[in-house]
C-alpha positions in Angstrom: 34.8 69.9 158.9 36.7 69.6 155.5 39.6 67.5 155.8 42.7 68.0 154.3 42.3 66.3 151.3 39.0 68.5 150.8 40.7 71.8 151.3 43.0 70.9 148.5 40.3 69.7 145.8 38.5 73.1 146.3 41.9 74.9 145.7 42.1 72.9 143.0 38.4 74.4 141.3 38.9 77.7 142.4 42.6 78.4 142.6 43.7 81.1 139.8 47.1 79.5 139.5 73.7 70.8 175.6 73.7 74.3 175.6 71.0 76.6 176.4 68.5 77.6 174.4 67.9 81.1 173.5 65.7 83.2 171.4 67.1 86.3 170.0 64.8 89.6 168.8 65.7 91.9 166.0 67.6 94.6 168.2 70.0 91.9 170.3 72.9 93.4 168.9 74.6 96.6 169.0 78.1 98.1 167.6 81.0 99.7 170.0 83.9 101.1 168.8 83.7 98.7 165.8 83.1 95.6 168.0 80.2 93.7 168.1 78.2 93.4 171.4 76.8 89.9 171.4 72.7 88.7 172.7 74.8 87.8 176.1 76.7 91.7 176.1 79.8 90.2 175.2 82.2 92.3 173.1 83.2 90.2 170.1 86.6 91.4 168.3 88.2 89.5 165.7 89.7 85.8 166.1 91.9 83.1 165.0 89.3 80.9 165.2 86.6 81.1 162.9 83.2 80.8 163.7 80.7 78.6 162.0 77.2 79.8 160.9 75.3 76.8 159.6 72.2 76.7 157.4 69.9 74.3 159.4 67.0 73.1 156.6 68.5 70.1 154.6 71.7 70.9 155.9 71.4 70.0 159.8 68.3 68.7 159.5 65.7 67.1 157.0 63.1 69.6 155.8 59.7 67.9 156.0 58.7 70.9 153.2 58.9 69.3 149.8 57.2 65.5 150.9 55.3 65.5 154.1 53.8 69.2 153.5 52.0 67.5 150.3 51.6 64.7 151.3 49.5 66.3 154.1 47.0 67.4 151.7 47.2 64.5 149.7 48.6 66.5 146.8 52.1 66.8 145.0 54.6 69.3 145.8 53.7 71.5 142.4 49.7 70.7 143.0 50.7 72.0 146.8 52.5 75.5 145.1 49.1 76.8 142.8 46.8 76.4 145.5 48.9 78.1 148.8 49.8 81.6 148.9 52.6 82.7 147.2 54.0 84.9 149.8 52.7 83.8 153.1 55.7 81.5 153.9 58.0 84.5 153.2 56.3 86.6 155.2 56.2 84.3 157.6 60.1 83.5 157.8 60.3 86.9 158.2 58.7 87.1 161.2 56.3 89.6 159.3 53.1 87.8 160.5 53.0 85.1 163.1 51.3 81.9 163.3 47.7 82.3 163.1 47.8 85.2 160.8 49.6 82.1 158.4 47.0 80.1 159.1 44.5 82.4 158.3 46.2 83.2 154.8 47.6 79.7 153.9 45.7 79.6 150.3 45.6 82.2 148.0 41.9 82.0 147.6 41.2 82.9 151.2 39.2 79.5 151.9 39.5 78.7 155.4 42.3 76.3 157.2 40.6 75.7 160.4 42.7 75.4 163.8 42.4 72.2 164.1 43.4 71.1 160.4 46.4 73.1 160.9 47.6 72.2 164.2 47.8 68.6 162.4 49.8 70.1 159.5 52.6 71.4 162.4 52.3 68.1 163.8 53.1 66.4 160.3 56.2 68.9 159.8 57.0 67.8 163.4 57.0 64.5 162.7 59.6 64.6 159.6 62.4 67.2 161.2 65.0 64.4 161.8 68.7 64.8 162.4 70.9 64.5 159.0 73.3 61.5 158.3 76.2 62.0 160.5 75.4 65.9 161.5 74.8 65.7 165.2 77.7 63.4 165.1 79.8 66.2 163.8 78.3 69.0 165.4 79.0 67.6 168.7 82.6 67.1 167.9 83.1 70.3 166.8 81.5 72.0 169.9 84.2 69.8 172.3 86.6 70.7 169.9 85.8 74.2 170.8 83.9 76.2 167.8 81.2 78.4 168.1 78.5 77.2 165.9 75.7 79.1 165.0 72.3 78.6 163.2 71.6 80.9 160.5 68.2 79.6 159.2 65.5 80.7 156.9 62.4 79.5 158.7 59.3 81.0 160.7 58.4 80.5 164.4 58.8 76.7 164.0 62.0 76.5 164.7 60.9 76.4 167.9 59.2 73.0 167.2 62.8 71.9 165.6 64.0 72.8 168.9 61.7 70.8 171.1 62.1 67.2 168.9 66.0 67.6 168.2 67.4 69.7 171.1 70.0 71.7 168.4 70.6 74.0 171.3 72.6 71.1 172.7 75.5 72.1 169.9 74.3 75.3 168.6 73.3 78.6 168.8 69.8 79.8 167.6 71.9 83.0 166.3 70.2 84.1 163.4 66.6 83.0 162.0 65.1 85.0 159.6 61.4 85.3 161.5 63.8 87.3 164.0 66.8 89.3 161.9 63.7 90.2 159.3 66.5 89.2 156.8 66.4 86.0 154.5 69.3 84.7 152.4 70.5 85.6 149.5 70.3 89.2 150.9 73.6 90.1 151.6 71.9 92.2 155.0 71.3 88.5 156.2 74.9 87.5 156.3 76.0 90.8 157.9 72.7 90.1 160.7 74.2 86.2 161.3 77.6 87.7 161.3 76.8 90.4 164.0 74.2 87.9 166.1 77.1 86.0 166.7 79.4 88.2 167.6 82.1 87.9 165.2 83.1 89.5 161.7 81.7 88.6 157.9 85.6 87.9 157.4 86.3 85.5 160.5 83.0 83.4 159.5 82.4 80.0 157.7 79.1 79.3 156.4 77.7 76.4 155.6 74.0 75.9 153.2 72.9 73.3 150.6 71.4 75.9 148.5 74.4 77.5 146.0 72.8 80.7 146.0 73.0 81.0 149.3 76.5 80.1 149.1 77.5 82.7 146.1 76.2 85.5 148.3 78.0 84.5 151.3 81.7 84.9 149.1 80.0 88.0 147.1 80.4 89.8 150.8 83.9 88.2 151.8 82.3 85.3 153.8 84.1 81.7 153.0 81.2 79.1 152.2 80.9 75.6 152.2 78.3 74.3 149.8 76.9 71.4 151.8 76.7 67.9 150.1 76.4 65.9 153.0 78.4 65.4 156.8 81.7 63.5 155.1 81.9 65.9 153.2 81.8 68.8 154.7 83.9 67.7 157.4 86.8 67.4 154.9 86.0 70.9 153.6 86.0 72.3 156.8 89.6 70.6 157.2 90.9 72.7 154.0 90.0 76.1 156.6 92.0 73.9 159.5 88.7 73.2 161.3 88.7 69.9 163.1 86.7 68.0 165.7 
């Protein structure tokens, strides 16, 4: 069997350049009377209290992408980027194919990524997802202090690994993940999809990302944004909108 290391080095030669846990499909959501019906059938009409919809990659939690993916293959990150697919990973957060079909198209060349080479790959990313300085600290003082917090994520089907190491569930709602909506950010469909997942209107909605274009397409649609720069931080933004823990 190749290993890891091998896989890249022929890419290289031939490469042309607390609470429960639920999982939410693409049709969860329906409109009554200009309402929103949430996953649960709840009837969501505007509030007083904003909810929060919160990027989770590098904003809740540390994104194992950028170092442990190359370091998997024993490559850097831009090495990593000529030899894999260019669009798998989208297609993939877009719940457009599922696991093994990105397996089976990982590098652009179409080499083979056997099961067992990539079942240590998800083990690696597994291994990195780690709670951000400070975030489950705030997370959990927001929930007591009674806001609905949501996860609005662009990531695949291994969320659910996210899930099984950190328990996010505990504080937050798996709302609105792209492999599910079909939607990633920046398209504004995606904030209108987090929006209606949980139950609540673009206006009445604070969303939180480390990525600024993420950010400038939330306000482009009448969302208020937080551009994340770490859990002091944002706790004292989220103060300016009068949210507190």
């Amino acid at each position: 069997m190749a290993t890891t290391s091998n896989l890249f080095q022929e890419g290289q030669r031939n490469s042309s350049g607390g609470r429960r846990f639920r999982k939410f499909s693409q049709n969860d959501n329906q409109t009554r009377d200009g309402a929103r019906v949430s996953a649960s059938g709840v009837t969501a009409t505007p509030s007083a209290r904003p909810v929060l919809l919160l990027d989770v990659m590098d904003t809740i939690v540390r994104d194992p992408f950028y170092e442990d993916m190359p370091a998997y293959f024993n490559c850097t990150l831009k090495e990593l980027f000529k030899v894999k697919h260019p669009t798998a990973w989208l297609d993939f957060e877009k719940g457009l194919i599922q696991d093994d079909e990105f397996r089976r198209s990982f590098f652009e060349d179409g080499r083979e990524f056997d099961e067992r080479g990539y079942q240590g790959l998800k083990q690696c990313m597994y291994e990195g997802y780690a709670w951000l300085d400070g975030m489950e600290d705030l997370l959990g003082g927001l929930l007591s202090a009674g806001y609905e917090l949501n996860a609005f994520s662009n990531y695949p089907q291994w969320y659910n690994m996210i899930e099984e190491k950190l328990e996010l569930s505990r504080y937050i709602e798996w709302s609105a993940v792209s492999c599910h909506t079909g939607f990633r950010k920046p398209d504004p469909d995606a904030y209108s999809a987090a929006a209606a997942r949980a139950g609540a209107h673009v206006d009445n909605c604070i969303f939180v990302d480390d990525n600024l274009s993420n950010i400038e397409a939330a306000t482009a649609i009448g969302m208020r944004a937080v551009h994340f720069q770490g859990a002091a931080d944002l706790e004292a933004r989220l103060r300016e909108y009068g949210v507190e823990r």
